[in-house]
C-alpha positions as a printed NumPy array, in Angstrom:
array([[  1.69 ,  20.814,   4.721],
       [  3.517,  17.591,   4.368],
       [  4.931,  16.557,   0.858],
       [  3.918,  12.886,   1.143],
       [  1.664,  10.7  ,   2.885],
       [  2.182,   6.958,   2.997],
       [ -1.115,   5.044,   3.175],
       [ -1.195,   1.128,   3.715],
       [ -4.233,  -1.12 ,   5.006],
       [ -2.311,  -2.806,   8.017],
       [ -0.233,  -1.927,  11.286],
       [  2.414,  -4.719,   9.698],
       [  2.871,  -3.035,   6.607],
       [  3.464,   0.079,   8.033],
       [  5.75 ,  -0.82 ,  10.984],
       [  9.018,  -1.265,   8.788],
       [  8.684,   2.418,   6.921],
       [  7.941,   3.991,  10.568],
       [ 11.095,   1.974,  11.707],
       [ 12.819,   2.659,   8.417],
       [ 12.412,   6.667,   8.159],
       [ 12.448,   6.894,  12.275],
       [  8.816,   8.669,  11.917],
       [  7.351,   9.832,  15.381],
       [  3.792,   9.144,  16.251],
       [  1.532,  12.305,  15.542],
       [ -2.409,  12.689,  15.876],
       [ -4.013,  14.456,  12.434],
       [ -7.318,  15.608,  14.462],
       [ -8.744,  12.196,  15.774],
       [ -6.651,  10.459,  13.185],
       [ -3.014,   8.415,  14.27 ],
       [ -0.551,   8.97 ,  12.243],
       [  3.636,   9.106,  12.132],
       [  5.612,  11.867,  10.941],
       [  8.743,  12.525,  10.068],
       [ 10.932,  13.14 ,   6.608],
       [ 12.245,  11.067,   3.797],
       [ 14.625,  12.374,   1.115],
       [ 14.622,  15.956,   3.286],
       [ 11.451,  16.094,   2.517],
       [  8.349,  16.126,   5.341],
       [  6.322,  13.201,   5.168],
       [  3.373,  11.401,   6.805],
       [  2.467,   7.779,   7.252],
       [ -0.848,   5.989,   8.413],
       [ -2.935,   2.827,   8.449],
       [ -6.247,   3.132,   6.877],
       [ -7.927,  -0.337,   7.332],
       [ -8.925,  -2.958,   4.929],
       [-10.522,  -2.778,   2.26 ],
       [-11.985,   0.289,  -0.373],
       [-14.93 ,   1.999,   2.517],
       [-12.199,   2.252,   5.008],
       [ -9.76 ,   3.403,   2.831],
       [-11.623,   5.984,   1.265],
       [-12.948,   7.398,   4.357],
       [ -9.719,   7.412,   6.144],
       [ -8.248,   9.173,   2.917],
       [-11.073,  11.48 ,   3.022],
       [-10.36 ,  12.437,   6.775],
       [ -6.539,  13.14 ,   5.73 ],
       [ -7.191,  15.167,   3.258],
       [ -9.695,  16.968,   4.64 ],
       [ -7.718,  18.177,   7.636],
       [ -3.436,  18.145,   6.067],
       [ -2.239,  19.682,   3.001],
       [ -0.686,  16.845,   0.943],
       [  1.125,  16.954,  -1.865],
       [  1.325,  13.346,  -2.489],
       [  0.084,  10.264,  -2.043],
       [  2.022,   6.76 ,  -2.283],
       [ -0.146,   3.247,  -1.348],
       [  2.165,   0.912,  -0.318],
       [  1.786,  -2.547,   1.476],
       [  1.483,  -6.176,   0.312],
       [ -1.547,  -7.815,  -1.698],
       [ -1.492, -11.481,  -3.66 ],
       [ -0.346, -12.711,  -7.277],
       [ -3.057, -14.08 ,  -9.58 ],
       [ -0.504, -16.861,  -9.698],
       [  3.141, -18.455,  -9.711],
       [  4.135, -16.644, -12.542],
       [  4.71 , -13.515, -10.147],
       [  6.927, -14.806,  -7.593],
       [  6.37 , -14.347,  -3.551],
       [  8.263, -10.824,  -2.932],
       [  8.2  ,  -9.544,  -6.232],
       [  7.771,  -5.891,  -6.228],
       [  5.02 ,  -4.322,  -8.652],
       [  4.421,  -0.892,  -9.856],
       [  1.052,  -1.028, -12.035],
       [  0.632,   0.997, -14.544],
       [ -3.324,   1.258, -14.207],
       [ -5.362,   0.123, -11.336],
       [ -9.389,  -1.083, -11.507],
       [-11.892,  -1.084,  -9.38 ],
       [-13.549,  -4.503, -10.066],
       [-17.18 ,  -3.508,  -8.678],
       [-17.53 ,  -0.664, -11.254],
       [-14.621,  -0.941, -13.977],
       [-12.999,   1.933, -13.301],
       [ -9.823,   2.463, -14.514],
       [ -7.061,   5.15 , -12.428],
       [ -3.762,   5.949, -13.514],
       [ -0.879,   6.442, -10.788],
       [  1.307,   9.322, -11.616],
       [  3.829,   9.656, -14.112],
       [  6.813,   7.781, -13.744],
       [  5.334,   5.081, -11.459],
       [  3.357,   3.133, -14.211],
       [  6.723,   1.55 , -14.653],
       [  8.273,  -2.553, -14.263],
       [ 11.044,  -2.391, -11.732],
       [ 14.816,  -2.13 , -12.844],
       [ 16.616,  -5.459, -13.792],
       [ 18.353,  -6.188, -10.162],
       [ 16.456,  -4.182,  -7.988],
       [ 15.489,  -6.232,  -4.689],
       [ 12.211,  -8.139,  -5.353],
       [ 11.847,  -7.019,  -8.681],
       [  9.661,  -8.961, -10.851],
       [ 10.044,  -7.532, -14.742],
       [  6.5  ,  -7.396, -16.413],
       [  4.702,  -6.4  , -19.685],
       [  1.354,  -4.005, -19.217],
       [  0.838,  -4.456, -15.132],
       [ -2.361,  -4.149, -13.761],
       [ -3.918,  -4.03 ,  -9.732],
       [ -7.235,  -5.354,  -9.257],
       [ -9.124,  -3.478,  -6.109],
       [-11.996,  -5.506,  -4.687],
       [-13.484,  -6.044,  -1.565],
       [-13.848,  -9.862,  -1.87 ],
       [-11.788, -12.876,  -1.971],
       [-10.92 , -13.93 ,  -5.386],
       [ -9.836, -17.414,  -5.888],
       [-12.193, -18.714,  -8.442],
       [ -9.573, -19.789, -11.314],
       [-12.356, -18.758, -13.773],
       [-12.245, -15.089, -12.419],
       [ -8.838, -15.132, -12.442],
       [ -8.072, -16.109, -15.864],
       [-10.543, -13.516, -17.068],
       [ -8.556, -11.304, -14.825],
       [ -5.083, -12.464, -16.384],
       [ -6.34 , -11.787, -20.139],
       [ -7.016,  -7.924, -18.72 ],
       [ -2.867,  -7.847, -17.725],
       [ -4.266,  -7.752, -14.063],
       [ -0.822,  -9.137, -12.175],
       [ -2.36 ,  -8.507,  -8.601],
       [ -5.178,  -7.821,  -6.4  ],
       [ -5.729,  -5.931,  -3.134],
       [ -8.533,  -3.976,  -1.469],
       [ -7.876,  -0.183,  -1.334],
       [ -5.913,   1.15 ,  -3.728],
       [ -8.43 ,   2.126,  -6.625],
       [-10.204,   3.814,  -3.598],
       [ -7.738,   5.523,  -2.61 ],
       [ -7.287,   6.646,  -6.074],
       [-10.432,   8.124,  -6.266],
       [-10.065,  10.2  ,  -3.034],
       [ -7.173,  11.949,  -4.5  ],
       [ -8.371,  12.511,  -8.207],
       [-11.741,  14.424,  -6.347],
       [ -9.461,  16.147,  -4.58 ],
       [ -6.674,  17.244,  -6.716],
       [ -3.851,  15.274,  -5.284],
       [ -1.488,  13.195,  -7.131],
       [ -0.853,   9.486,  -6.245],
       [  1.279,   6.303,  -6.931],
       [  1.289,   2.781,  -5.73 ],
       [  3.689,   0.12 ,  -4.905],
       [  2.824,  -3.356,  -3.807],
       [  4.993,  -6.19 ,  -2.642],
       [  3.377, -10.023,  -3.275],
       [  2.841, -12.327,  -0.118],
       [  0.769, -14.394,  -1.589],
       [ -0.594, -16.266,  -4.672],
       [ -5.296, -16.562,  -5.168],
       [ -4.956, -19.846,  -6.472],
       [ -2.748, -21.654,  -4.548],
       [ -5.549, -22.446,  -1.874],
       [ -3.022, -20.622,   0.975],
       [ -5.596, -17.648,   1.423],
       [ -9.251, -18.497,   2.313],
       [-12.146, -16.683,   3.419],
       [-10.905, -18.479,   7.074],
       [ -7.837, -17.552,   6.7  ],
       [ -8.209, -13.975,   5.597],
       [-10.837, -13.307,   8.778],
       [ -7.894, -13.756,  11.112],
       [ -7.347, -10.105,  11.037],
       [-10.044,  -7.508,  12.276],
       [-10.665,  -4.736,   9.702],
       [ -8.666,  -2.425,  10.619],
       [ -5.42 ,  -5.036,  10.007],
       [ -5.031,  -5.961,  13.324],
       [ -4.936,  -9.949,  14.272],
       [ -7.813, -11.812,  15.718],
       [ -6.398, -13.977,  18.29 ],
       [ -8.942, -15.537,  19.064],
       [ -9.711, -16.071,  15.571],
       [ -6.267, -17.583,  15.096],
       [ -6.973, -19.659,  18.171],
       [ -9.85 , -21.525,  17.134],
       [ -8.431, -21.771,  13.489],
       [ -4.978, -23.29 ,  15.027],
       [ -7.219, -25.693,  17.516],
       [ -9.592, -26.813,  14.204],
       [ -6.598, -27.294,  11.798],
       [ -3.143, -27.956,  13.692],
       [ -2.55 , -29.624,  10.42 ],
       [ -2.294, -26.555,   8.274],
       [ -0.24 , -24.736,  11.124],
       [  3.078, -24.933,   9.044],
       [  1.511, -23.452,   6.156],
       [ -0.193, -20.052,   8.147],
       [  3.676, -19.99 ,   9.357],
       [  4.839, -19.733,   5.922],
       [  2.525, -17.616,   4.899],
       [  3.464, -15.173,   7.57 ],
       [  6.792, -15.152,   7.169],
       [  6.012, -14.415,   3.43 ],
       [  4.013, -11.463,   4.463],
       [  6.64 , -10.115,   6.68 ],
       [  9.269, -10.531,   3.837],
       [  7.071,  -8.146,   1.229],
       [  6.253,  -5.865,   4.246],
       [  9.911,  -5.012,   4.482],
       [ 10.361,  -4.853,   0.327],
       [  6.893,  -2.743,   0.171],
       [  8.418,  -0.225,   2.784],
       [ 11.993,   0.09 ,   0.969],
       [ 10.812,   0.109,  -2.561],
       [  7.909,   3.002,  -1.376],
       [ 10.793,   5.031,   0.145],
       [ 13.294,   4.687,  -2.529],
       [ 10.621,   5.922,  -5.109],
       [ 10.007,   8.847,  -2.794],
       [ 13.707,   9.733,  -2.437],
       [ 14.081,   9.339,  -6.247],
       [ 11.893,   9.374,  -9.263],
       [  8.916,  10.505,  -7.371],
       [ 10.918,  13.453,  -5.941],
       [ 10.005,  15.884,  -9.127],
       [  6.358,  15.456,  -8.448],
       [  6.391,  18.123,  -5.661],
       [  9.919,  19.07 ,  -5.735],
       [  9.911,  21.039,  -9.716],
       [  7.336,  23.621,  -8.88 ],
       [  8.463,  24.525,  -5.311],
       [ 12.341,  23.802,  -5.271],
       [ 14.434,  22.792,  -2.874],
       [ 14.482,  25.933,  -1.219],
       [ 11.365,  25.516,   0.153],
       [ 12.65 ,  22.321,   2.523],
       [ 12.044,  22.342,   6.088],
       [ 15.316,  23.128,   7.883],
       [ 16.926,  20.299,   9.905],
       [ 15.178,  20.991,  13.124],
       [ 12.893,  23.34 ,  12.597],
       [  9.056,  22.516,  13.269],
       [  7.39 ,  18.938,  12.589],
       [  7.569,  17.723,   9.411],
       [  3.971,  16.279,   8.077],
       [  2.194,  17.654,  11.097],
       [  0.821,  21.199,  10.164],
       [ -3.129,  21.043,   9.781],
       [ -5.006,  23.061,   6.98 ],
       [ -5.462,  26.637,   7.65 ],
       [ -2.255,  27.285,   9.627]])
């Protein structure tokens, strides 16, 4: 049984909570994964791909074969526009899946705007995610999107959501912005310079640097951006672990039931044993 499992869509969101929490790489049947513990509690974390087929399937697989208490999405996704700033850390209180409309509420406690001062915090009214599989840039769709308190959009989490609801397991999000849809930065070109499952296309990036070495400064930027709500993602998903989050699994078991320093490997025991 492991208490929480971290999900995210790429191997650079996850590298700075492995790094973070020192988790050690695991296998979950054929799945990879890292385990380890966070707030003395044992804890899981893995990269499901991009967008909401891979991420549901990959939840499925998890769930099917470890115990989890908890699930917390983390990772970066893009701003419908300047008025959430690059970094800003959100916590929706609803997320919706744009192919069907429907609506999934993270656990309680999460649906919350960040505290005043807290790193990358970005205070907001009513915050919605928008999870869709394509690229939205169309300032049209996007102002229809504003008017429904959407703040951001990314491609997993109200799949995710899903997963867990079927299967009885509670779930929270927190999302970190690296970019903005209508500031042209992030294009269907653009966004194919990573294979599926996150990782980058080199050659992709090749043949995009080689067509447009004018527009090399700005994929720079853009990285760098990416990097920077990686790293806020990661810490802002563990400190909600280690803190409000913590009564989710902690009030019906108790702290008694914590692993001893040590003992066994946290996040690692399949179903059945």
């Amino acid at each position: 049984m492991t208490d929480v499992a971290f999900l995210c869509a790429m191997p650079i969101e996850l590298r700075p909570l492995v790094r973070r929490l020192g988790l050690r790489p695991m296998r979950a049947g054929s799945m990879r994964a890292y385990a380890g513990s966070c707030g003395g509690r044992p804890v899981l974390a893995m990269v499901t791909g991009i967008g909401t087929a891979r991420a549901a399937a990959a939840t499925e697989r998890l769930l099917g074969l470890v115990t989890v208490r908890h699930v917390r999405v983390f990772g970066i996704s893009g701003a419908l526009d300047a008025s959430t700033p690059i970094g800003a850390v959100v916590r929706p209180e609803v997320v919706i899946r744009g192919a069907t409309g429907t609506t999934h509420v993270p656990a309680p406690g999460q649906g919350q705007t960040p505290a005043e001062g807290d790193p990358g915090s970005h205070k907001q009214g009513r915050t919605a995610l928008w999870t869709a599989d394509e690229l939205i840039t169309d300032p049209q769709i996007l102002a229809k999107l504003r008017a429904k308190g959407v703040v951001a959009l990314d491609m997993e989490t109200a799949a995710i959501a899903e997963v867990c609801q079927r299967s009885g397991v509670s779930w929270s999000v927190v999302r970190a912005i690296s970019d903005r849809a209508d500031d042209g930065t992030v294009t269907e070109e653009v966004f194919g310079l990573s294979h599926a499952d996150g990782t980058p296309d080199l050659a992709a990036v090749t043949r995009y640097v080689v067509r447009h070495p004018r527009r090399v400064p700005g994929l720079i930027r853009l990285a760098a951006d990416a990097r920077r709500a990686t790293r806020l993602a990661a810490d802002a998903a563990i400190s909600d672990i280690a803190g409000p989050l913590l009564h989710l699994y902690s009030d019906s078991n108790g702290a008694d039931d914590a692993p001893e320093p040590g003992r066994g490997r946290p996040g690692m025991r399949p179903k059945g044993e």
